[in-house]
N, C-alpha and C positions, 0 to 999 in steps of 0.2 A: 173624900170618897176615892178609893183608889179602883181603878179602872182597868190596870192595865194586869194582866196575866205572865207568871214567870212558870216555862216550859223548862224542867230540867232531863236530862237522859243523863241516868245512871251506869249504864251499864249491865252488867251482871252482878247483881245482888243479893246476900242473903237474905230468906224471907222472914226471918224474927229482927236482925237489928234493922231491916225496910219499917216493920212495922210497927217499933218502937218509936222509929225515926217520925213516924206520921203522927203517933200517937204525941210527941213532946212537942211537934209543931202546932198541935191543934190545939194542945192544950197552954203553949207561949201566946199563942197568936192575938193582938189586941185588933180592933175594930177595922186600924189603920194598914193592918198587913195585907200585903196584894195575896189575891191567889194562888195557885200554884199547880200544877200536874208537872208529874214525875213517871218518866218512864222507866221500866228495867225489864230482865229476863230473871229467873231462881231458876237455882238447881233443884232437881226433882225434891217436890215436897208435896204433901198431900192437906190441906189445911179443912179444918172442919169450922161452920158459920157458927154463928150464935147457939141457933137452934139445932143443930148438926146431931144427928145420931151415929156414935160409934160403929154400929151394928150397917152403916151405909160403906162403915170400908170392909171390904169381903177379905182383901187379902193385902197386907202391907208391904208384903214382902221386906227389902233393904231400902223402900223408902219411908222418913221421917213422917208425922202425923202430927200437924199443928194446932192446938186449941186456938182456936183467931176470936177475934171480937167484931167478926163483921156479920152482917147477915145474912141469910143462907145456911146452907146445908154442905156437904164435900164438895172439895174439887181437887181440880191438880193440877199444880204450876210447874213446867219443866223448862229448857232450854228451845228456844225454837217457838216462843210462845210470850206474843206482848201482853206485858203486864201494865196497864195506865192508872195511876190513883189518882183519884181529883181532893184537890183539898181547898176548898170553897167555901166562903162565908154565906150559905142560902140565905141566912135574917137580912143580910145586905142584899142581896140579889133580888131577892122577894120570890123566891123558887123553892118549891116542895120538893119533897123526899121523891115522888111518883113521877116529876117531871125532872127529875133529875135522871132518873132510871131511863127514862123513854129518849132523852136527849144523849145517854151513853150508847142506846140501842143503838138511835137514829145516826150514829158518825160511824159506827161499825160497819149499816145497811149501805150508807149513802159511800163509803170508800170502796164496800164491795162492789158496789153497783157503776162505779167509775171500769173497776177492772170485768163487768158483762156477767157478774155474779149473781143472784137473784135474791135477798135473804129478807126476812121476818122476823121482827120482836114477837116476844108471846106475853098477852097478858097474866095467862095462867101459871105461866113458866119462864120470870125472868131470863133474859139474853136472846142471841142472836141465833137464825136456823134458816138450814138450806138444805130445801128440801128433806126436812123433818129431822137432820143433822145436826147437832149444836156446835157451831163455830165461838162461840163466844159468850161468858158467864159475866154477870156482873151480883157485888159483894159489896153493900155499902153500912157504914156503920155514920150515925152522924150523932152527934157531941155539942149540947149549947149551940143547936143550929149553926155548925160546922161540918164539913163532910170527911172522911177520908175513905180509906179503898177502893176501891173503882171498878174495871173490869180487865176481864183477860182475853185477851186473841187468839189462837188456834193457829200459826203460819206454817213452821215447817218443821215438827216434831215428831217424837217416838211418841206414838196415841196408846199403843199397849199398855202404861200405867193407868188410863182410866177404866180399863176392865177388869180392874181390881178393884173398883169402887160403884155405888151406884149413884153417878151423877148428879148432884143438883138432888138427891132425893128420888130420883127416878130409876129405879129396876131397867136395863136392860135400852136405857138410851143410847143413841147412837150419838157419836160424838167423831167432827171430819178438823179438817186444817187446809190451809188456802191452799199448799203442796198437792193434796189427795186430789183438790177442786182442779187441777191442770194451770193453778195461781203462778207464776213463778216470781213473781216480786219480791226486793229485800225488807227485810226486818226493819231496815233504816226508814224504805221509803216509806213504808206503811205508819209506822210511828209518826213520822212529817205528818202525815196527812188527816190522822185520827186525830194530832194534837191541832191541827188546824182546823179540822170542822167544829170542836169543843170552842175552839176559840172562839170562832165564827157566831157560833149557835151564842154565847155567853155575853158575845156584844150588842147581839140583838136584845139580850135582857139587857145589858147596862143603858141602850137605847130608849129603856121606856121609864128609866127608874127619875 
């Protein structure tokens, strides 16, 4: 049983060979493979979920529009915006789809709330909100009780490309970033920190298995 979690930071990544790249790990992966979460940032792309309806991007303008395999509806990944994909054996872990979602919420609320921020998962409406603002989206596809996709952070971006889209499915959502919130922490440290509470949260299940 492997226990132990491999954290990689990418960098700045394209978001089709990122998610080819999860897709051939998930699908190599034998029993005995550790974990893994992968951080990066993409240049401006607009990726549509599973269920995703065209007709939610209003206007593309010169950015690209991804058919993705994860679930959800649009979003949009730019510079200035942590992207974390978890790639997790749940059959091993003994962890659902549902609590996997509330455990990506939960490292997003509990980093913000380190730096005096206040936020809320939404049952109705996967990801992260402040003061009815979406900070943060999560997109997961999982595979033979394997995970990949993850979520994305909001830090300190150009927000204008999501008013070309209607969020998550939603007309007319407002959408902020740790920047707008008066946040000023870096990209770096927040990464550290998300990749550590996951950890955290993850040992506690390896604790009961």
């Amino acid at each position: 049983m492997h226990h132990e979690m491999v954290v990689r930071d990418l960098g700045l990544t394209q978001y089709t060979a990122t998610w080819e790249a999860m897709r051939t790990f998930t699908h190599k992966r034998s029993s005995a493979t550790p974990d893994e979460i992968w951080l990066t940032e993409h240049p401006p792309v607009f990726t549509l979920g599973q269920a995703g309806k065209p007709e939610h991007v209003l206007f593309s303008g010169d950015i690209v529009v991804v058919q993705s395999d994860r679930g959800g509806q649009v979003t949009y990944h730019g510079p200035g915006q942590i992207v974390l994909y978890v790639l997790w054996d749940l059959a091993r872990l003994k962890l659902g789809v549902r609590h996997l979602v509330r455990m990506l919420e939960g490292a997003v609320v509990a980093v913000l709330r380190e730096h005096g921020i206040s936020a809320e998962g939404r049952i109705d409406a996967p990801g992260v909100y402040v003061a009815g603002s979406k900070i943060a989206s999560v997109g997961l596809r999982i595979r033979k009780s394997r995970s990949y996709h993850g979520l994305s952070l909001n830090v300190a971006m150009d927000l204008e490309p999501f008013s070309r889209i209607n969020p998550c499915g939603y007309a007319g959502l407002q959408v902020t970033d740790c920047r707008s919130l008066g946040l000023g922490v870096s990209i770096a440290d927040l990464k550290a920190k998300l990749a550590k509470h996951l950890d955290l949260a993850r040992q506690e299940l390896v604790k009961e298995l």
